[in-house]
NUMAR-951031 format. One line per 10 residues: number of its first residue (from 0); their letters; for each residue x, y, z of C-alpha. Coordinates in steps of 0.25 Angstrom, whole numbers, plus 2048, in hexadecimal, padded with zeros to 3 digits. Layout:
<sites>
NUM	a	X:Y:Z ~ ...
</sites>
This chain:
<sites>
0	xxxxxxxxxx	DC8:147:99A ~ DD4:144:991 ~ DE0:14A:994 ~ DDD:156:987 ~ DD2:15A:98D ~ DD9:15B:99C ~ DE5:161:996 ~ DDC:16B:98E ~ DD3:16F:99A ~ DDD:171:9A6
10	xxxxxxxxxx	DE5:17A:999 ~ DD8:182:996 ~ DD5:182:9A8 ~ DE4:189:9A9 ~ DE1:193:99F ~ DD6:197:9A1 ~ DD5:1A5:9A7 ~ DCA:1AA:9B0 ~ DCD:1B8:9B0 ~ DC9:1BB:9BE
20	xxxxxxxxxx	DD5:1C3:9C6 ~ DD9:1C2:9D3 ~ DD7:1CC:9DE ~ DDD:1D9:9D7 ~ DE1:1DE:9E5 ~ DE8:1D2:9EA ~ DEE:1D1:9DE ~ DF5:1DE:9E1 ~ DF8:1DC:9EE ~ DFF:1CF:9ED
30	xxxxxxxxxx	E06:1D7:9E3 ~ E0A:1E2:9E8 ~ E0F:1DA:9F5 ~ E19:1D2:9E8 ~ E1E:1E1:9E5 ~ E22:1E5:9F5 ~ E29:1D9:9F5 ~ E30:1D9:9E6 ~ E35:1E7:9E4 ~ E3B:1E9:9F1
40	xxxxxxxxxx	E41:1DD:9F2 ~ E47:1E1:9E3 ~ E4B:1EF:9E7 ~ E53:1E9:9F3 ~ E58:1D9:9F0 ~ E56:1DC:9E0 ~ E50:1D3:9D5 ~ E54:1C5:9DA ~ E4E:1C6:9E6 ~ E42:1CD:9E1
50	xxxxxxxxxx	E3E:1C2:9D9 ~ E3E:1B8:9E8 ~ E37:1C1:9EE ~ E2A:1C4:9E2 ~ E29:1B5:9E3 ~ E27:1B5:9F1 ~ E1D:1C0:9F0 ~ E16:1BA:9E3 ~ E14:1AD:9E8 ~ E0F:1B1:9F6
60	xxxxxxxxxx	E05:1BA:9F1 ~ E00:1AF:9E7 ~ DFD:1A7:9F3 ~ DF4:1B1:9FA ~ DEB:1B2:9ED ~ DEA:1A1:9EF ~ DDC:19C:9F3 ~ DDE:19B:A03 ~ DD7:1A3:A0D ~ DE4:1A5:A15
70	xxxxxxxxxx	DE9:1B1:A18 ~ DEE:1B6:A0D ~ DFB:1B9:A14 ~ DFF:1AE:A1A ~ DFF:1A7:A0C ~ E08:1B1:A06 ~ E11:1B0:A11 ~ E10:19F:A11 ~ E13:1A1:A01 ~ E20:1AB:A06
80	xxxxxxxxxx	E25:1A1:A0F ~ E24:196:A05 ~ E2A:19D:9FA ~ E36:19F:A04 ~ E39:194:A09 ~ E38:18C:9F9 ~ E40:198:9F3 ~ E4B:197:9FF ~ E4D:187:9FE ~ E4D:189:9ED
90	xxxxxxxxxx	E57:193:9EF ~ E60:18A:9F9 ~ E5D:17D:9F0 ~ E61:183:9E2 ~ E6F:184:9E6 ~ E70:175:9EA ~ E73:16C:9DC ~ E66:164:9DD ~ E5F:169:9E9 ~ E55:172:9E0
100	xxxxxxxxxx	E4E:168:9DA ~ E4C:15E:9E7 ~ E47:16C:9EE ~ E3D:16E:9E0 ~ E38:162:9E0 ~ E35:163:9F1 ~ E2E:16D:9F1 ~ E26:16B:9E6 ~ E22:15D:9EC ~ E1E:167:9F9
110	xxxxxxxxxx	E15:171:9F0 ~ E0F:166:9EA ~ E0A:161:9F7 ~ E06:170:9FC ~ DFA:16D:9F3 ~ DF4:164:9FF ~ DF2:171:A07 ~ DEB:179:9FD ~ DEC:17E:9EF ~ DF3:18C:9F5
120	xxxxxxxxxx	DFE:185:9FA ~ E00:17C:9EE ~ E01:189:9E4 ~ E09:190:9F1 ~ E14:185:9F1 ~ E14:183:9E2 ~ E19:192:9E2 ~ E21:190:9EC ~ E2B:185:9E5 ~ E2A:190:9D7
130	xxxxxxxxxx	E2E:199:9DF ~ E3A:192:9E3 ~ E3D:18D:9D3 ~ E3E:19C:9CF ~ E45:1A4:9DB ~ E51:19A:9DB ~ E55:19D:9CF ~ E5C:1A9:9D7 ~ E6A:1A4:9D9 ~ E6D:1A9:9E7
140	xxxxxxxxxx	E72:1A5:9F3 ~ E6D:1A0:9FF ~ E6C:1AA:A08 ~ E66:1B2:9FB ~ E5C:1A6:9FA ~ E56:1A7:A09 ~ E53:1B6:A06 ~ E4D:1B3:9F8 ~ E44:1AA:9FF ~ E40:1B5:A0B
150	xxxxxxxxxx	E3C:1BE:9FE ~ E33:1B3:9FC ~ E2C:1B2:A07 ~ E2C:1C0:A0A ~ E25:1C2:9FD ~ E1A:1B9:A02 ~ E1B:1C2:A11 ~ E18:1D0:A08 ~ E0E:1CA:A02 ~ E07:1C5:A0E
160	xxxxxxxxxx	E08:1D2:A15 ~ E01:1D8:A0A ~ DF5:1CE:A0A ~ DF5:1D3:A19 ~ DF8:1E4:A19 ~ DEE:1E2:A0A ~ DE3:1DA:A0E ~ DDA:1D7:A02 ~ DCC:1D2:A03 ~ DD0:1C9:A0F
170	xxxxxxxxxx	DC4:1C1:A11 ~ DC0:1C1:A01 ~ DC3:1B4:A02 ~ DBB:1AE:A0E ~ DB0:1B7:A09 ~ DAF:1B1:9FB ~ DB1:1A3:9FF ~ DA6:1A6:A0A ~ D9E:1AD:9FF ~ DA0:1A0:9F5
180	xxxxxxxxxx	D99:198:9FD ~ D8C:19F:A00 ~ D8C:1A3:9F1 ~ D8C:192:9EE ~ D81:191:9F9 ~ D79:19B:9F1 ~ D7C:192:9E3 ~ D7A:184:9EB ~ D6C:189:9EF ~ D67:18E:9E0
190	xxxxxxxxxx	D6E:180:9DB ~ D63:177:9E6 ~ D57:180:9E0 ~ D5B:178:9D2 ~ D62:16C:9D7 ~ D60:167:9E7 ~ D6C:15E:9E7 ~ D75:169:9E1 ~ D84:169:9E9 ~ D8B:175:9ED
200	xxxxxxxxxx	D98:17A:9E9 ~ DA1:174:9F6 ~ DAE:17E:9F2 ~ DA9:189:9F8 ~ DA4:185:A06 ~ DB4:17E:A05 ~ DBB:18C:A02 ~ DB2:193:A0B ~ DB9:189:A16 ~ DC6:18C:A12
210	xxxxxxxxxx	DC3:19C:A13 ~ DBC:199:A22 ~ DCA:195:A28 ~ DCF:1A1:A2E ~ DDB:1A4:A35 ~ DDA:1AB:A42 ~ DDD:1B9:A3D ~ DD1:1B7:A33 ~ DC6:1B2:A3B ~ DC9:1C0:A44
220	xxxxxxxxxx	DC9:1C8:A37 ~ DBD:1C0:A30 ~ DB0:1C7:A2A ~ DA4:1C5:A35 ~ D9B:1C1:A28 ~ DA7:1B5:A25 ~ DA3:1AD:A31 ~ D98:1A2:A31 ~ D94:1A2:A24 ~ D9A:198:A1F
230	xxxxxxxxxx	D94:18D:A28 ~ D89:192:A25 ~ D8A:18F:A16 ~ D8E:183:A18 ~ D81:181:A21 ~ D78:187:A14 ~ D7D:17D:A0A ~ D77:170:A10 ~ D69:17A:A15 ~ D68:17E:A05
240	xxxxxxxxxx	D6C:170:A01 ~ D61:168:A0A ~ D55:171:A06 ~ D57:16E:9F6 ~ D59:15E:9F8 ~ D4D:159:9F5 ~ D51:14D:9FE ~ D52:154:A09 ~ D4C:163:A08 ~ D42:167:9FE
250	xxxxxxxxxx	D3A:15F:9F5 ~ D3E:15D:9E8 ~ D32:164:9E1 ~ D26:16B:9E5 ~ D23:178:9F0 ~ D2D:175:9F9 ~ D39:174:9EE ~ D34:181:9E9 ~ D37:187:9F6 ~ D45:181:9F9
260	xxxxxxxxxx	D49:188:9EB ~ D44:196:9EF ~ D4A:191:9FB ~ D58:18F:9F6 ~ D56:19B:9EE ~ D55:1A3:9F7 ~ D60:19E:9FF ~ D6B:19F:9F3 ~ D69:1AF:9F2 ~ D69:1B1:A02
270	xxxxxxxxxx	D76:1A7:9FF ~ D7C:1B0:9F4 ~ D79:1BD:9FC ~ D81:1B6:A08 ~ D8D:1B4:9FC ~ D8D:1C2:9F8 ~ D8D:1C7:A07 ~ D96:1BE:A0A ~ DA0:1C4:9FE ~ D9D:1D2:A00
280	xxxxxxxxxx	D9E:1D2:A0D ~ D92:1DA:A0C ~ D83:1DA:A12 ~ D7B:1CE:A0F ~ D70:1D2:A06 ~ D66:1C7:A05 ~ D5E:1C9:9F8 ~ D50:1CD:9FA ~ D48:1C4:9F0 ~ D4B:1B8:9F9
290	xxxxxxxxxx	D43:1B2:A05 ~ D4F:1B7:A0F ~ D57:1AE:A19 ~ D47:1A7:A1D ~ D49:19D:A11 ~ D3F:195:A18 ~ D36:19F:A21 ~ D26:19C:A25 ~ D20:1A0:A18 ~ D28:19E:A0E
300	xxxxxxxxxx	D27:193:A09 ~ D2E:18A:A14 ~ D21:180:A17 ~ D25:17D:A09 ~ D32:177:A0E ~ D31:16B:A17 ~ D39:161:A1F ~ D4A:161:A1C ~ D46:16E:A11 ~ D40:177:A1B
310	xxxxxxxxxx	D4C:175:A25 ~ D57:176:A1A ~ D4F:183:A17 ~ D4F:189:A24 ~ D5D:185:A27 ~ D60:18B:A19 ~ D5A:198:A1E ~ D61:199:A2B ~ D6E:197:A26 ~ D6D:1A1:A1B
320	xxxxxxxxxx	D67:1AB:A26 ~ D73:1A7:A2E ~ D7C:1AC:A23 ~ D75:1B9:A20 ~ D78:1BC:A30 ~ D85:1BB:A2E ~ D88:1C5:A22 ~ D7C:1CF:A2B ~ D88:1DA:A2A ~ D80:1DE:A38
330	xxxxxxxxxx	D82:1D2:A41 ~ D91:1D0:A39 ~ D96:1D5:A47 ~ D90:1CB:A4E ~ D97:1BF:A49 ~ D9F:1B8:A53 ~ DAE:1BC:A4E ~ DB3:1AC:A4C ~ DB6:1A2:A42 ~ DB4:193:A40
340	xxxxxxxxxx	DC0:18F:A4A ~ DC0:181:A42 ~ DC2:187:A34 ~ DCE:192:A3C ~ DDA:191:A31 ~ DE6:18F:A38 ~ DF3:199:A36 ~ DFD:192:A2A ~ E07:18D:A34 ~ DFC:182:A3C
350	xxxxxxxxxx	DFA:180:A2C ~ E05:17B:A2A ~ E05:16D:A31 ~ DF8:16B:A2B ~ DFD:16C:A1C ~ E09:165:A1E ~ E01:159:A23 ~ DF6:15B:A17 ~ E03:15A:A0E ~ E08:14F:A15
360	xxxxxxxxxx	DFA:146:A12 ~ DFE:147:A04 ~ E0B:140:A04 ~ E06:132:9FD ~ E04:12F:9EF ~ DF5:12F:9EE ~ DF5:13E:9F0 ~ DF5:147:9E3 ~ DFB:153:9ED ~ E07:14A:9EE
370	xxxxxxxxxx	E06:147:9DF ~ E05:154:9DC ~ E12:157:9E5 ~ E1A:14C:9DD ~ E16:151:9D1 ~ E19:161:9D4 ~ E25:15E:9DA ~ E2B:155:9CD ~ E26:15E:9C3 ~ E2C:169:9C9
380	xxxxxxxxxx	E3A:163:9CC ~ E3A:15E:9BE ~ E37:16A:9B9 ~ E43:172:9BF ~ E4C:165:9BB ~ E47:167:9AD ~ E48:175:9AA ~ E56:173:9B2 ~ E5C:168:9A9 ~ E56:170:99C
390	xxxxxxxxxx	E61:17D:9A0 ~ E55:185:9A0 ~ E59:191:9AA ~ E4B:196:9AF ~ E44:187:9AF ~ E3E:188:9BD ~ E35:18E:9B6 ~ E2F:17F:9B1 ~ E30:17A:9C0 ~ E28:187:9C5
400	xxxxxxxxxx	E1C:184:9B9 ~ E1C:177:9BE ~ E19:17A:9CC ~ E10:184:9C9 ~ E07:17B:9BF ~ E07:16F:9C8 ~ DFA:16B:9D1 ~ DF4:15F:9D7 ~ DEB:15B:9CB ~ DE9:15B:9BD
410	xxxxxxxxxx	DE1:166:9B8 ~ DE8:171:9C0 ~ DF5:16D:9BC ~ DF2:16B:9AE ~ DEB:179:9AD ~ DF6:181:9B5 ~ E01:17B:9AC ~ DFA:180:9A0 ~ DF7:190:9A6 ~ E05:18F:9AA
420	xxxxxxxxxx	E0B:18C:99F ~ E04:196:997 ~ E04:1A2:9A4 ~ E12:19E:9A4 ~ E17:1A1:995 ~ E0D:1AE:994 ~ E11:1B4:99F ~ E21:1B0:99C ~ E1F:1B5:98E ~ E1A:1C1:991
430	xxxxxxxxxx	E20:1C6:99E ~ E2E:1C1:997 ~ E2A:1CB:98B ~ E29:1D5:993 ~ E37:1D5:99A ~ E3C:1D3:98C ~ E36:1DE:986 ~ E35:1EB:992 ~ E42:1E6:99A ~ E3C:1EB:9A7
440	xxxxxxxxxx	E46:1EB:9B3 ~ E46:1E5:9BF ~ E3C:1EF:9C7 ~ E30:1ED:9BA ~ E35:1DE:9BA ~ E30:1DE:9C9 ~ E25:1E5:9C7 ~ E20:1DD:9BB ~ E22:1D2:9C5 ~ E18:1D8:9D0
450	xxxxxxxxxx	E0D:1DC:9C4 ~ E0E:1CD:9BF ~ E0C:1C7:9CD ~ E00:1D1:9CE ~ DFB:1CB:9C2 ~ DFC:1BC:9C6 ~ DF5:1C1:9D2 ~ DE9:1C7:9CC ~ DE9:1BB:9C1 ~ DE9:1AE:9CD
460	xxxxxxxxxx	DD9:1AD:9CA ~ DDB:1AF:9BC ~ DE3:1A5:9B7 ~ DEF:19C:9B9 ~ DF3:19C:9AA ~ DF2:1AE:9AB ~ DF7:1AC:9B9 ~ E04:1A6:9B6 ~ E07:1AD:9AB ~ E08:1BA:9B4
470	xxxxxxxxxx	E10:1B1:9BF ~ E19:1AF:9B4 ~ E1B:1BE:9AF ~ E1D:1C0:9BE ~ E29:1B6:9BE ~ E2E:1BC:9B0 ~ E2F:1C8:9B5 ~ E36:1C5:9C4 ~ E3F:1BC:9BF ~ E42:1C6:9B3
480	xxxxxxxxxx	E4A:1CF:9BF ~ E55:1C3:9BD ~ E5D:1C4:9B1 ~ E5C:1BC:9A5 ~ E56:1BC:996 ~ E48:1BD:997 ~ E44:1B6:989 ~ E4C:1AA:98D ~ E46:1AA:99C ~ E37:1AC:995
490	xxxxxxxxxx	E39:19E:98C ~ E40:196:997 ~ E34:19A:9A1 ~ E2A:197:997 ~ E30:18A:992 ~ E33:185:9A1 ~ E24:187:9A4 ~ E20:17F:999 ~ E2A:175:99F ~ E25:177:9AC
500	xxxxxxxxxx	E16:176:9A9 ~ E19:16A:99F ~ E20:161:9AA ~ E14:165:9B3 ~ E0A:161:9AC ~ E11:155:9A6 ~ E13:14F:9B1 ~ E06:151:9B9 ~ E00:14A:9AC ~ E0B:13E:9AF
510	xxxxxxxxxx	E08:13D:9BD ~ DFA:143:9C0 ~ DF1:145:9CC ~ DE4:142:9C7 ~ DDA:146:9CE ~ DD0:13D:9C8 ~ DD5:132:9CE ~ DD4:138:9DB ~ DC5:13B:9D9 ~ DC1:12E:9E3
520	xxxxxxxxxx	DC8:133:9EC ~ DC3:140:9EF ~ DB3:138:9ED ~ DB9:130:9F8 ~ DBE:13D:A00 ~ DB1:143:9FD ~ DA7:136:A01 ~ DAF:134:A10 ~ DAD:142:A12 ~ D9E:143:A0D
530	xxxxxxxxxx	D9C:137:A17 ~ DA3:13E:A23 ~ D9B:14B:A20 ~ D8E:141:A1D ~ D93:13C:A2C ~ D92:148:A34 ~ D84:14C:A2F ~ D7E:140:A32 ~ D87:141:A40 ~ D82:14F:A44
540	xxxxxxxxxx	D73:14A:A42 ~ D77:13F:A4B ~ D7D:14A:A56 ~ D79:156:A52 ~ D7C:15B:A62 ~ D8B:156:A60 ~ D8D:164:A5E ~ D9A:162:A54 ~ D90:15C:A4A ~ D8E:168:A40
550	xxxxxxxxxx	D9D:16A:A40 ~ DA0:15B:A3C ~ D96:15E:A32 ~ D9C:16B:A2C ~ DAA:164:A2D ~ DA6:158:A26 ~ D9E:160:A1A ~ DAC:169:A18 ~ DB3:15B:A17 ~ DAA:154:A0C
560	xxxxxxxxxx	DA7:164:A06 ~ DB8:164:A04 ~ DB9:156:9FE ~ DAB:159:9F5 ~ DB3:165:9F0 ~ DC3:15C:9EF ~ DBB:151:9E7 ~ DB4:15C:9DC ~ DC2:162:9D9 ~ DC6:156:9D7
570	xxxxxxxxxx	DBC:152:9CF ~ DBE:15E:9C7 ~ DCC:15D:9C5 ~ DCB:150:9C1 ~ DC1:154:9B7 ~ DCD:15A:9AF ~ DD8:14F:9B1 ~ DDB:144:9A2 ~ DD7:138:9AD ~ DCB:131:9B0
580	xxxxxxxxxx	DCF:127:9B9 ~ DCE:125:9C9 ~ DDC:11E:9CA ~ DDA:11B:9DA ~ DCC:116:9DA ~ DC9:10F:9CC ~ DBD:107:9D0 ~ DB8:115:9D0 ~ DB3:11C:9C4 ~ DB0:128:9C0
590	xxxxxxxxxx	DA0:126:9BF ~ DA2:120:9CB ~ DAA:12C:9D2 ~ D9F:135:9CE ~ D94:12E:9D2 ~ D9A:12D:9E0 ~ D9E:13A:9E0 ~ D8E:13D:9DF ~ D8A:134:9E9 ~ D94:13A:9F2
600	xxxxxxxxxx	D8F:147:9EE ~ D81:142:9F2 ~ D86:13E:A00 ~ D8C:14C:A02 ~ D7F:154:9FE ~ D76:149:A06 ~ D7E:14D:A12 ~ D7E:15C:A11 ~ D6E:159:A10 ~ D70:155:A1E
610	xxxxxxxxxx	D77:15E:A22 ~ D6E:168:A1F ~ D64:161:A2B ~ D6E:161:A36 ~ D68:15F:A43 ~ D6B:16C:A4F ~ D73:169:A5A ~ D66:168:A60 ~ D61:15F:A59 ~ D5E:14E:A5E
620	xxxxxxxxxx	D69:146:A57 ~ D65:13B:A4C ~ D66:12E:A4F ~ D70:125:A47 ~ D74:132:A3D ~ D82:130:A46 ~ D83:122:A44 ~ D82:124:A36 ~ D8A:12E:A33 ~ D96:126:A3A
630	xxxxxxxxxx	D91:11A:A30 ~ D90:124:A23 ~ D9E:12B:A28 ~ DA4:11E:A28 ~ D9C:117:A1C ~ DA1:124:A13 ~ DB1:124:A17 ~ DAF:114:A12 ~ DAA:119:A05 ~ DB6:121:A02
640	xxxxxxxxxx	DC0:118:A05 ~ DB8:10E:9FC ~ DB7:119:9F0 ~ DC6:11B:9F1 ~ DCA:10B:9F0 ~ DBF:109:9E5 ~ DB7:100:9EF ~ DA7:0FF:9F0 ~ DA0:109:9F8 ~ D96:102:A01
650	xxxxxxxxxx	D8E:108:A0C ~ D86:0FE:A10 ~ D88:0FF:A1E ~ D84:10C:A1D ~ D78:109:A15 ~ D74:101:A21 ~ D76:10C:A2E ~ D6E:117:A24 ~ D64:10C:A22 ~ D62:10A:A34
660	xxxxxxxxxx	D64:119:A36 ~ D59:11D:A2C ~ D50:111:A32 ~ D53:118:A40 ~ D51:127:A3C ~ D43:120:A35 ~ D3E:11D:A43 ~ D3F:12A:A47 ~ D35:134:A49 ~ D34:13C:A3C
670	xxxxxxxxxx	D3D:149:A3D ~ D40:150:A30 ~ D4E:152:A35 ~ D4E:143:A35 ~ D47:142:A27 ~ D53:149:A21 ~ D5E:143:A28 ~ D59:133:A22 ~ D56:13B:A15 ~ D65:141:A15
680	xxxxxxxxxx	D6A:133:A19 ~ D64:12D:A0D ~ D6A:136:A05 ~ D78:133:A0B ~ D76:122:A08 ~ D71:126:9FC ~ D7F:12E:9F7 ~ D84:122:9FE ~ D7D:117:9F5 ~ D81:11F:9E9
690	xxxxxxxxxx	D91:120:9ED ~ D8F:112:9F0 ~ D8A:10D:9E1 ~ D93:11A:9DB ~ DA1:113:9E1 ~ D9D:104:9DE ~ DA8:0FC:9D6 ~ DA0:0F0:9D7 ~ D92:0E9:9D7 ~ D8B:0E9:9E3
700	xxxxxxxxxx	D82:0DE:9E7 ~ D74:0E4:9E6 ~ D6F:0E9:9F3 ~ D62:0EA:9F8 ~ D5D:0FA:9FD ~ D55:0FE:A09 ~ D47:105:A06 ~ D4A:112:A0C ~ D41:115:A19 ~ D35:120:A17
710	x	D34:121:A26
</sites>
């Protein structure tokens, strides 16, 4: 899209407001923890240290409300920490001529590159360094400094030892993820009814991953009805998937497509009950017009389901009545008290080593984390310098908008500068307005402080353009416990903001990270791990006794499910970036992109076909399905690092070890689980021959095709 229409639609995306509150009760408690922390520390230390210690207790309790399924606790007391340790080192800089600026310009190159361990770090460390830009302002000395930045991390301290004495809805969180995906399951299967190659959502089954990592303390204290349910949704999708491809389930019209959609029917309300149970926490009520858990019992339609249809069916209703058990409120007690040990969170310390080294891999000059990181640390240095060289008194105010607005791509940066500049003036304006007019003293100044925070609390779901416009009322008003003239300090907070916002925005439209032309690069992510998880399907036919061969499987399906659901954002935001241009690869077009994007798609669903057919542990093995897995594995991760350097994709020699194996799986005695497995495989060098032409950046000599077998 031209650069109007980008500019016009991240503006209207930052906007916009969605009216939806955040948890009133949480709100309040992360509030009220601000207050036991603010108006003592007034009564006793007085304003100055007041306002160290409200931002301490702000911003920690802004962490806890982030999308993580931590503790909440422990993320208001990392948030404390870090917000000490920044505002000590601001302090001990600011009195060195020229030490401030080096420091600035550090530690937002740091926070920048916080963004490679999550989205709650990044916006954690981007507070952290505003932090730092407003409570040095506060001439003090050093021994004054250490015991601002304690009030810091106390703040974050109160507010984690009310998350833990006021405990709010503690597993809200696991259960809606938990729910979300049952819920998409119940969609998924009314979407096959109409169309039998319909994909399902993947961000779901990803968050409900993250929420199934537990730390010890929470698998103790876990709901019985949160244990198992998970894998079994993730068993359900290739069962419900299987039964309406008419390649490898049901026909694709006549008696026995009729059945599957009662079928699937009926399957998506048992699927919704299970959400609803699942969220409530209540008894599963199954509804009573629907032919139960026995989808596929004697008479009832299942001799009109035949071959790979009437086993996805059975399996369907197995799982589904494996689900139903473990809501039964009766046998709730029954469940064995454990968790997933290879999904057990670690405690933040062991975390630690980890993040460092996932920060560490984006030192080079290919990643956009680490351009993002350039750019965030030399808008915000120049910035301070700016606002600095103009005499302004209050311009850290254009550094800390810069911080604030900047992230690692187009469409959000571009948005958040224009919600913050507009939050920004209204909530200045008005808050300022009313300092000028009521003159409240220092006790109301506080407390207006606290209602604000409340209110940027409630409005984090709302919106960020309403949302900064209470955050800055809340800094109105604690830093109107300093003296100075409040009309002057509302037009130079206004005016450094639009400084701020303008530099960051200017200079993300200068140096960009487009994510467009990183679009072959997640294809090529996506295709590598498509074949691994193509790879262990075929390798868990071939040794289905290997007893490891379900869990390879399930690993290899979160792997390509999480690199499906990186390239989709992407894509998306992509769609809104001024660029339509794939700068590393340019032999790649976008046509072709997007028909290799499909055909990669195709691989990933022919797979999850198979999937559905796994063979028991019991089970004889499949002769040659190993060999060729190993063959597709290594054929695939070939492709990728063709996409990525504009090459040709050929998978000849694959062509060839699919054509022996499907001439030995022909020789065999016929077995419908054989019958599905060469079906599958077609499909699989199907996807393939369709990546191969999709990615072609020149002719090929004509080459002659084999006449499939009808053995």
């Amino acid at each position: 899209m031209s650069w109007f229409t980008a500019l016009r639609e991240t503006a209207k995306a930052g906007l916009t407001v969605d009216f939806s509150l955040t948890n009133p009760r949480r709100s309040l408690r992360a509030a009220v923890a601000a207050a036991l922390v603010i108006f003592p520390t007034m009564a006793i230390y007085g304003p100055a240290h007041a306002a160290s210690a409200a931002m301490g207790a702000f911003i920690a309790g802004v962490a806890t409300f982030q999308r993580s399924f931590r503790p909440r606790a422990s993320l208001a007391l990392v948030a404390g920490a870090g917000l000490g340790v920044s505002t000590f080192l601001g302090y001990l800089a600011v009195g060195i001529p020229g030490a401030f600026p080096v420091l600035l310009a550090l530690w937002a190159f740091g926070a920048g590159l916080t963004w490679a361990i999550s989205p709650t770090a990044g916006v954690v460390s981007a507070n952290t360094l505003s932090v730092m830009l407003v409570v040095v302002q506060l001439p003090v000395s050093v021994s004054a400094a250490l015991g601002h930045a304690l009030l810091c991390s106390i703040g974050g301290g109160v507010q984690a030892l009310v998350v833990t004495v006021w405990p709010i809805d503690s597993w809200r969180a696991q259960r809606d993820a938990l729910a979300d995906i049952y819920a998409g399951l119940g969609d998924y299967a009314r979407s096959l009814r109409h169309d039998p190659v319909a994909h399902v959502d993947p961000e779901p089954f990803i968050v409900a991953r993250q929420a199934a990592r537990l730390t010890a303390r929470q698998a103790r204290r876990r709901p019985a009805e949160l244990r198992g349910l998970r894998t079994v949704a993730e068993r359900i999708r290739p069962a419900l998937a299987a039964l309406a491809d008419p390649r490898v389930g049901a026909a694709e019209e006549g008696p026995e497509r009729d059945r599957a959609r009662e079928v699937l029917a009926a399957a998506a309300e048992v699927l919704d009950a299970l959400a609803r149970a699942i969220r409530t926490g209540e008894a599963v009520r199954l509804p009573k017009d629907t032919p139960g858990l026995a989808l596929a019992r004697p008479g009832t339609g299942e001799d009109l389901l035949r071959g790979g249809a009437r086993r996805s069916a059975r399996r369907l209703s197995t799982l589904l009545g494996r689900a139903a058990d473990r809501l039964d409120r009766q046998d709730r007690t029954a469940l064995p008290a454990r968790t997933d040990t290879g999904l057990r969170r670690p405690p933040l310390v062991k975390v630690a080593p980890a993040a460092l080294a996932t920060v560490g891999r984006q030192l080079h000059q290919h990643s956009a984390i680490f351009h993002h990181a350039v750019r965030m640390s030399a808008v915000v240095t120049s910035a301070y310098l700016a606002a600095r060289l103009l005499g302004i008194e209050h311009g850290y105010w254009a550094p800390m908008a810069s911080a604030m607005v900047m992230r690692p791509d187009f469409a959000q940066t571009f948005s958040r500068g224009v919600a913050r500049i507009a939050g920004t003036v209204a909530g200045v304006l008005v808050s300022t307005a009313i300092v000028q007019v009521f003159q409240p003293n220092d006790w109301v100044l506080a407390a207006l402080a606290v209602f604000s925070m409340g209110m940027s609390y409630m409005m984090l779901s709302t919106g960020y353009a309403l949302l900064t416009a209470a955050i800055s009322s809340y800094v109105v008003f604690l830093l109107g416990l300093q003296p100075g003239e409040p009309v002057q300090l509302a037009f130079d907070r206004v005016a450094m903001t639009l400084l701020g916002g303008a530099v960051a925005l200017g200079a993300y439209a200068l140096f960009p990270t487009w994510q467009t032309a990183r679009l072959p690069e997640r294809l090529a992510e996506w295709l590598a791990a498509a074949g691994r998880y193509a790879a262990a399907v075929f390798t868990a036919y071939g040794e289905p006794a290997g007893g490891h061969a379900e869990g390879d499987v399930r690993a290899a399906l979160l792997d390509v499910r999480e690199a499906r659901a990186e390239m989709l954002a992407a894509l998306d935001r992509a769609e809104l970036e001024p660029v339509h241009h794939f700068a590393r690869t340019p032999e790649l077009s976008r046509k072709q992109f997007d028909r290799a994007r499909s055909a990669v798609g195709m691989l990933d669903r022919s797979t999850v076909l198979l999937e559905a057919h796994l063979p028991a542990e019991d089970a004889p093995p499949l002769p040659g399905a190993g060999a060729f897995g190993e063959e597709l594995r290594d054929a695939t991760a070939i492709a990728a690092a063709a996409i990525l350097l504009g090459q040709n994709v050929d998978f000849s020699q694959l062509r060839e070890a699919h054509r022996s194996w499907d001439y030995l799986l022909a020789s065999l005695p016929r077995d419908e689980g054989i019958d599905v497995t060469r079906a599958g495989a077609r499909l699989v060098m199907q996807a393939l021959t369709e990546l191969e032409k999709a990615v072609r950046t020149r002719p090929q000599p004509a080459r002659e095709e084999p006449v499939p077998s009808t053995a």
